[in-house]
N, C-alpha and C positions, 0 to 999 in steps of 0.2 A: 552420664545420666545421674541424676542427685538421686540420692539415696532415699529410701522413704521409710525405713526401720523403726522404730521408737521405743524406746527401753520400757521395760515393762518393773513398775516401781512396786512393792508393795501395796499399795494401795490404787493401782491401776488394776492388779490381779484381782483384789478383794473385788473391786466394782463387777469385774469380768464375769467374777463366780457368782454372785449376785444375780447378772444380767442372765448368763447362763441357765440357773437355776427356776428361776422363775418366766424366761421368754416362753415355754409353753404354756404357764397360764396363759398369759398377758395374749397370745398369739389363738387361745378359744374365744379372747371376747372381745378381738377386734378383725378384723378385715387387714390392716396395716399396720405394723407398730414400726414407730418410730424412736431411735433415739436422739437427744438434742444435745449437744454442748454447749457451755459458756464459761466464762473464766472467772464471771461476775456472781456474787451472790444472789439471795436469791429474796432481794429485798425490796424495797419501791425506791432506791435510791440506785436501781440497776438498771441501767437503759434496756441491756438482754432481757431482764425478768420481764417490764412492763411489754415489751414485745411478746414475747411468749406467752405470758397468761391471758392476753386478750386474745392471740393466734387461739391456743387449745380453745377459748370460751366460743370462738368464732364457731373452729370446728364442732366442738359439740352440739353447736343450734343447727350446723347446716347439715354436718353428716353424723348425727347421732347414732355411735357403737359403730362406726365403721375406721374409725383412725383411731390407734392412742397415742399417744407423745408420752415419752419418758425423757422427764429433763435431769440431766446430771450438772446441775451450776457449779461456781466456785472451783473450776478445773478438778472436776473427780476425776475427768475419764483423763487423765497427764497434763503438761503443757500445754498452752496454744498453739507455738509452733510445731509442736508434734499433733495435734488437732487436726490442723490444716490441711497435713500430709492424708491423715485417718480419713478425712471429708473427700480427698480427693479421688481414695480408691475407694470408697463405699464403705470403709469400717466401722464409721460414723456415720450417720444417716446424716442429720441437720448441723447448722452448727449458727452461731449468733456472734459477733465480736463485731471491734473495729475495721474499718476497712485497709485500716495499714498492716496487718499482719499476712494480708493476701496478694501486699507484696514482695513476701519471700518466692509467691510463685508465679507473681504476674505486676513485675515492676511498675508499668504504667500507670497502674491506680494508685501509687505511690504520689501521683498528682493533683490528689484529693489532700495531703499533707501539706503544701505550699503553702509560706505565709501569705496573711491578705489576699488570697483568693476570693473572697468571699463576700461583701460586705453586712450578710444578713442570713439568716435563716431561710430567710424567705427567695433568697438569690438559690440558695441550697438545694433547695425542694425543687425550683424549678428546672436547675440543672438535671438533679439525680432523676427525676422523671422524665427529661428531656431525651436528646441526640447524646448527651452528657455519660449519663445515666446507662442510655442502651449502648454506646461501644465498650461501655466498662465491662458491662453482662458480658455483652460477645466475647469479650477477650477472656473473660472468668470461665464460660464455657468450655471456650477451644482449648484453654493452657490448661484448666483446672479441673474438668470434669463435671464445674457442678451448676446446678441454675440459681439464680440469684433469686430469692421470693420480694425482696421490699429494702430501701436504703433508710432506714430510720434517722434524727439527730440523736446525739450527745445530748445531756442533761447542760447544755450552753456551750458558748464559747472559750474559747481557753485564754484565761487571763493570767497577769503575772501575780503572786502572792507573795513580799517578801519581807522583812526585819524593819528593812528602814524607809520612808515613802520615796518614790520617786518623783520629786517636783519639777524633773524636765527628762526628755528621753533619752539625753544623753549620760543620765544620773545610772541606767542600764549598762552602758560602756563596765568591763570586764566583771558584772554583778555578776557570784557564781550559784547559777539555775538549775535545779535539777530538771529535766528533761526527758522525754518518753523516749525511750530508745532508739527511735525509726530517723533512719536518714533525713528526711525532709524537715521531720520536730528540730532535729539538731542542727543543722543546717538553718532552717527563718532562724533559729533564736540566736545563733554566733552571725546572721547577717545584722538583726536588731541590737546588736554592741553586746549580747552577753556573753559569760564564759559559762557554755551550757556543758553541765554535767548529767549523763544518761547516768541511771541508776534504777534498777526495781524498785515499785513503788514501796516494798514492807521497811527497804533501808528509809526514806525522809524523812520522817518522823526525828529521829535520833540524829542523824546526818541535819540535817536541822539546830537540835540542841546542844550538837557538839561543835555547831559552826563550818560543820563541812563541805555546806551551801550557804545559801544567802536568802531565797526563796526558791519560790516551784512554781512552774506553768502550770494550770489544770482549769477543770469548769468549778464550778462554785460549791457541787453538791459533792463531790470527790472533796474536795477541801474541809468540805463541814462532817461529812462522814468518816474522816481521817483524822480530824480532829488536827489538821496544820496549823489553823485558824490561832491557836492556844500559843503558835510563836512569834508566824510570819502574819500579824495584824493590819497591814498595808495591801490593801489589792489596787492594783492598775488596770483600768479597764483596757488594756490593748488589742481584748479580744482578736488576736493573730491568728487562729486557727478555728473553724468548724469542723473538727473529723466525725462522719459522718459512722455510724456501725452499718453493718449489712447482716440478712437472714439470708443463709445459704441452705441448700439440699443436694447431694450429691447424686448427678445423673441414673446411676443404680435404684436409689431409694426412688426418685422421682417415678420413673419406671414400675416397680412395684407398685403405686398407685394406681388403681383400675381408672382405665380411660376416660369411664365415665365419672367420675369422682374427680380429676385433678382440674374442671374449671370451678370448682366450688371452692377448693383448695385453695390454690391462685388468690378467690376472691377472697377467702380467709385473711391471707396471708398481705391482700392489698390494704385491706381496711384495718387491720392490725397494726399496719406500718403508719397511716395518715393518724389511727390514735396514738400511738406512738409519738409523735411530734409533735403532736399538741400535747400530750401530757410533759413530754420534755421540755416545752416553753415552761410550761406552770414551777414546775419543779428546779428550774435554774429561779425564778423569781424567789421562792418558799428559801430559798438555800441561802439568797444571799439577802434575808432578810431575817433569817438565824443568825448567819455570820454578822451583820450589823449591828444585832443582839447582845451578840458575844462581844464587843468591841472592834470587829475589823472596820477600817475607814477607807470608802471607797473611792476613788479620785477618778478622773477622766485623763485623757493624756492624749497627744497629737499625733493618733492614727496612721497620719498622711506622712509623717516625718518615715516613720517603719515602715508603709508602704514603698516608698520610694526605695529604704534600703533593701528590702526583700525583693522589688521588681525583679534582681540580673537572675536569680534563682531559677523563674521560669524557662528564660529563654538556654538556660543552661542542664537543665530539666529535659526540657524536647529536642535537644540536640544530642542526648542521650542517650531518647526513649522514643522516637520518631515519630509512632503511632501516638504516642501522648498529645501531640502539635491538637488534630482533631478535636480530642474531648476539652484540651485547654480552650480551644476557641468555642466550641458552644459553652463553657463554663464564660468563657467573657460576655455569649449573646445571652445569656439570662440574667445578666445583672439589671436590663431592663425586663418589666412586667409584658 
């Protein structure tokens, strides 16, 4: 059995005493209180934030003074993957990130990572709402405890950013990438010829100017709000990856929602998610027309060539992850409308 402990840091305590202290207000003037994690700030360049602030606004017209949401961004309440854990047995109420960190506890959705999965947003949406969409839930459920409220996008697709342009896909061959740390990031980007280096996002910057990569995967708005843009002036649209975020609630908290209250919720939390995705379209455009601003030069590049090298990934994927096979194939039947 994995352990589910999580060290308690200075500043996890501080939050604690906090929450402590003040939950009996908070618990005279509402019916519910909730609390939410993310790991993201709490900015309009946060896919979490834009999720959330519409969620509470939702809540407040439909169930006014009967829920609060207290959101802790910017990882106050620890880690992610110590989140995860906190979401699973109820110590954390809600929680908001990517869908790759869920699977530490439920590999399969780890299938959402794949390169060229994807061809679109809009392929995206159809899945995550689809057959796609509900075996992921199911399996988040069973393994994880928690229910899934809505699959939001990323602020765009994950393009290559680097020093020197890439005028052919092979100019990628042993380019070294920093890389998100999840199996599948690392995996498409050393099938797509690079030499992908994981690393926390606070090192690239530096790791950057010391030459200790080459460029960075990411969306466009992470890039502009990071301020890469200032080295790696080259973006390639190889757009390889959609990861999608998810709004989780752990079965406990769900539960304490009075029965009659949790389809309003629901509907909160659906309409939440579809403005979510449109604001996330707007805001990959807004980003990489700052970045254009700033000098980055944006080139197009031969999609199909990296499809082709990413293809063996899947089949090597669901031989793995078995119950994966399923959601990969309704992910293939929504690339048509």
């Amino acid at each position: 059995m994995k352990s589910m402990t999580c060290r308690l840091t200075p500043r996890l305590f501080i939050t604690l005493l906090f929450m402590l202290f003040t939950l009996p207000l908070r618990a005279n003037a509402a019916e519910v209180n909730l609390r939410v994690y993310s790991s993201l700030p709490d900015d309009g360049y946060s896919a979490h934030a834009i999720w959330f602030n519409r969620f509470k606004q939702n809540l407040e017209q439909r169930l006014p003074g009967k829920i609060a949401l207290n959101y802790f961004p910017n990882g106050m309440l620890g880690k992610e993957a110590d989140a995860v854990q906190q979401v699973r047995i109820g110590a954390i109420d809600m929680m908001i990130s990517g869908t790759s960190i869920w699977a530490t506890l439920v590999p399969e959705i780890g299938v959402l990572d794949l390169g060229y999965l994807f061809n679109d947003n809009q392929q995206l949406g159809r899945a995550l709402d689809g057959q796609a969409g509900q075996l992921l839930s199911a399996m988040l459920a069973k393994q994880s405890n928690i229910k899934v409220l809505g699959y939001g996008f990323s602020l765009g697709a994950r393009n290559i950013y680097s020093k020197k342009p890439l005028q052919s896909p092979q100019d990628l061959n042993r380019m070294k990438v920093r890389v998100l740390p999840a199996p599948n990031f690392i995996a498409t980007l050393k099938s797509m010829g690079a030499t992908a280096i994981p690393m926390p996002g606070g090192e690239v910057y530096s790791a950057l100017q010391m030459g200790v990569i080459d460029g960075v995967e990411h969306d466009a708005a992470t890039v502009y709000t990071s301020k890469y843009y200032e080295i790696a002036k080259n973006a390639t649209l190889t757009r390889h990856i959609y990861n999608p975020i998810v709004a989780t609630i752990s079965q406990a908290a769900f539960q304490r929602i009075p029965q009659d209250l949790r389809d309003e919720v629901l509907a909160a939390a659906n309409e939440a998610t579809l403005y979510e995705r449109k604001i996330a379209a707007e805001k990959e455009i807004q980003a990489m027309e700052k970045l254009k601003a700033a000098g980055v030069i944006f080139s197009e590049t031969d999609r199909g060539y990296f499809r082709q090298q990413t293809l063996p990934l899947q089949a090597a994927f669901t031989a793995k992850y078995p119950q994966a096979k399923a959601v990969l194939d309704a992910i293939h039947a929504a690339a048509q409308p």
